[in-house]
C-alpha positions in Angstrom: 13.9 -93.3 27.4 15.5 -95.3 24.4 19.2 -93.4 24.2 19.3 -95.2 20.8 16.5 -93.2 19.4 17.5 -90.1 21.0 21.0 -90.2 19.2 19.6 -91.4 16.2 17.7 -88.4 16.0 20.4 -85.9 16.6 22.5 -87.5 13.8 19.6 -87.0 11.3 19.1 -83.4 12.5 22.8 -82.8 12.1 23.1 -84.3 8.5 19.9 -82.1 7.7 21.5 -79.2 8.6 25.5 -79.6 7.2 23.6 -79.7 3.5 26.1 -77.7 2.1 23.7 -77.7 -1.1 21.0 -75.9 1.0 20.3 -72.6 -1.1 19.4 -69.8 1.2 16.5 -67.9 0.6 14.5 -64.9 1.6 11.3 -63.7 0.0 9.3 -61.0 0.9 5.8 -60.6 -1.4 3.4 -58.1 -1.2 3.9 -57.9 2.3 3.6 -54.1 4.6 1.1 -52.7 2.0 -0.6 -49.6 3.6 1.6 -49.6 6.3 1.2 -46.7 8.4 3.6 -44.7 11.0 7.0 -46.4 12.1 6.9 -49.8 10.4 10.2 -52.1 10.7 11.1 -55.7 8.8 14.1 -57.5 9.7 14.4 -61.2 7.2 17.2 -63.2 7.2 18.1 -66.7 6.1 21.1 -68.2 6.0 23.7 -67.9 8.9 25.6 -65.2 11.4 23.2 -62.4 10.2 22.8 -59.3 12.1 20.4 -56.5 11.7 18.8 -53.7 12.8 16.4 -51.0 12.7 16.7 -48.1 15.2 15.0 -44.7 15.3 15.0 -42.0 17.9 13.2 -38.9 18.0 14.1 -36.4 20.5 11.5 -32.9 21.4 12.3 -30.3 23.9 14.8 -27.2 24.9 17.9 -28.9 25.1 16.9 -32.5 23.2 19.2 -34.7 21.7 18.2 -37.9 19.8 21.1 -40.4 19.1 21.2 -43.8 17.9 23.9 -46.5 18.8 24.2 -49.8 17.3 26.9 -52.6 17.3 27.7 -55.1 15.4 30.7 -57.7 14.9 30.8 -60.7 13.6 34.3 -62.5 13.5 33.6 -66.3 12.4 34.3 -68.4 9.0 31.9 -67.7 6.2 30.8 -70.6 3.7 30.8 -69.0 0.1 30.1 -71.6 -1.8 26.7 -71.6 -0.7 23.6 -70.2 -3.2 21.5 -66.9 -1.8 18.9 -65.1 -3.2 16.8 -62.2 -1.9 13.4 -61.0 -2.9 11.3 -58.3 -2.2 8.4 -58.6 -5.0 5.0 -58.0 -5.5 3.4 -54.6 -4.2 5.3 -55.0 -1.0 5.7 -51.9 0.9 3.6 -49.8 -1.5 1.4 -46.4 -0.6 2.5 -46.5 3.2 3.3 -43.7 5.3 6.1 -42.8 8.0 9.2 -44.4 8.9 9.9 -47.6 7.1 12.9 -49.6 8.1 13.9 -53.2 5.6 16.7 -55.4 6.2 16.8 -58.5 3.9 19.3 -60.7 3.9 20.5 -64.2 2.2 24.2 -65.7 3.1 26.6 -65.4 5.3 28.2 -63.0 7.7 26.1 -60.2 6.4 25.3 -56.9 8.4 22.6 -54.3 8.3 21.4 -51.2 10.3 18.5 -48.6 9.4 19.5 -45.7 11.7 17.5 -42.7 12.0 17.3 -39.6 14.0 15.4 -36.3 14.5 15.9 -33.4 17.1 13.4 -30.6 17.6 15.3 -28.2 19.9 17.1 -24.9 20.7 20.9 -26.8 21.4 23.4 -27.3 19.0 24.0 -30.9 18.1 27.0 -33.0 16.2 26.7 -34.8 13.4 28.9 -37.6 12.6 29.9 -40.6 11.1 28.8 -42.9 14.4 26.4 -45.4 12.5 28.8 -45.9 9.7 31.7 -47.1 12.4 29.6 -49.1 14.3 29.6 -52.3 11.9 32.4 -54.6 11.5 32.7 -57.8 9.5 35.9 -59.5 9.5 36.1 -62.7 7.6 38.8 -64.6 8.5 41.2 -66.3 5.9 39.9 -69.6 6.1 36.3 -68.5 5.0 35.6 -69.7 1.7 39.5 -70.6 0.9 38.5 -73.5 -1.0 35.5 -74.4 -3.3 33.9 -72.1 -6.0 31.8 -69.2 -4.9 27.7 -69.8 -5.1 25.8 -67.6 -7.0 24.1 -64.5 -5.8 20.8 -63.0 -6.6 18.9 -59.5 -5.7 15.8 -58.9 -6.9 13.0 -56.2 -6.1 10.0 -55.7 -8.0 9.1 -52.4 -9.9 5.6 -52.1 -7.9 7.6 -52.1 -4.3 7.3 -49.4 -2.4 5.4 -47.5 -4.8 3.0 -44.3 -3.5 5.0 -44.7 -0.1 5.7 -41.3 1.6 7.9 -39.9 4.7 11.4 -41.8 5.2 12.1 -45.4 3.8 15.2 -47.1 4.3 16.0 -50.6 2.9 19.2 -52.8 2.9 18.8 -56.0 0.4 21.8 -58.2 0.5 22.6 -62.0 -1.1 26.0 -62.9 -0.3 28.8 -63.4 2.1 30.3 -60.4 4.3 28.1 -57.6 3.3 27.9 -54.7 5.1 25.4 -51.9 4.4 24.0 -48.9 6.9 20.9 -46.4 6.0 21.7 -43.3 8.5 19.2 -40.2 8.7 20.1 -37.6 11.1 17.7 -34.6 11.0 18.1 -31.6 13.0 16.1 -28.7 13.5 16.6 -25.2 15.8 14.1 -23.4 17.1 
């Protein structure tokens, strides 16, 4: 094998990806129409995204349904860079159940959908458990020099139109977002 080629290669894929011009972008169009029972979308672009979408249901005597999700993400953040996020079209329109969107542009952003239901004849506690669970700490050097790209959010007015039952969505263009959809539902027999 030609080592020449090889690491000409890797320079070029390394000078593709340090653009720091690239605009990140996430588009979601007309997408999850009609959807039907528990229907989840996770989009990202951009870098050192995390999300989620996590439902429990729980049935029976003594039943608990919980959740648990964790997140950190402790490393610089660009925010110069350009991010837009799109949900257009009839996306997500005259479905039923559970739907669950996380859309994300940026940097360093984090998002959960939590949701949980308990049929039973035991007490359970709510609290703030979904809320704590995230954690985003950008560190002083993240962005310290440069000017701040733009951000753009955009959903269309015919989105999730004629949907029923529980929709939860987190739409984020930036750098060191955090955002949480909780739904905690108990009912005693």
């Amino acid at each position: 094998m030609n080592r020449s080629l090889i690491l000409l290669a890797l320079l070029g894929c390394t000078s593709a990806m340090a653009d720091p011009s690239a605009v990140d972008s996430a588009n979601i169009q007309n997408s999850g129409v009609q959807y039907n029972g528990n229907f989840n979308v996770n989009q990202a672009a951009g870098d050192q995204q995390q999300q989620t979408n996590v439902k429990s249901i729980a049935i029976g005597t003594s039943a608990s349904a919980t959740t648990s999700v964790h997140q950190k993400i402790d490393t610089p953040a660009d925010r110069s860079l350009n991010a837009s996020s799109t949900i257009g079209g009839n996306a997500f329109s005259n479905g039923n159940g559970a739907l669950g969107v996380n859309q994300g542009s940026g940097a360093n952003n984090q998002m959960a959908n939590a949701m949980r239901i308990s049929i039973s004849a035991a007490p359970q506690s709510m609290d703030d458990s979904a809320l704590s669970q995230q954690n985003v700490a950008l560190l002083p050097n993240s962005g310290a020099t440069g000017t701040p790209g733009s951000r753009q959010v955009t959903t269309s007015d015919q989105a999730f139109t004629g949907s029923r039952g529980v929709i939860q969505v987190n739409q984020s263009a930036g750098v060191g977002n955090r955002m949480a959809n909780t739904l905690s539902i108990r009912v005693a027999d």
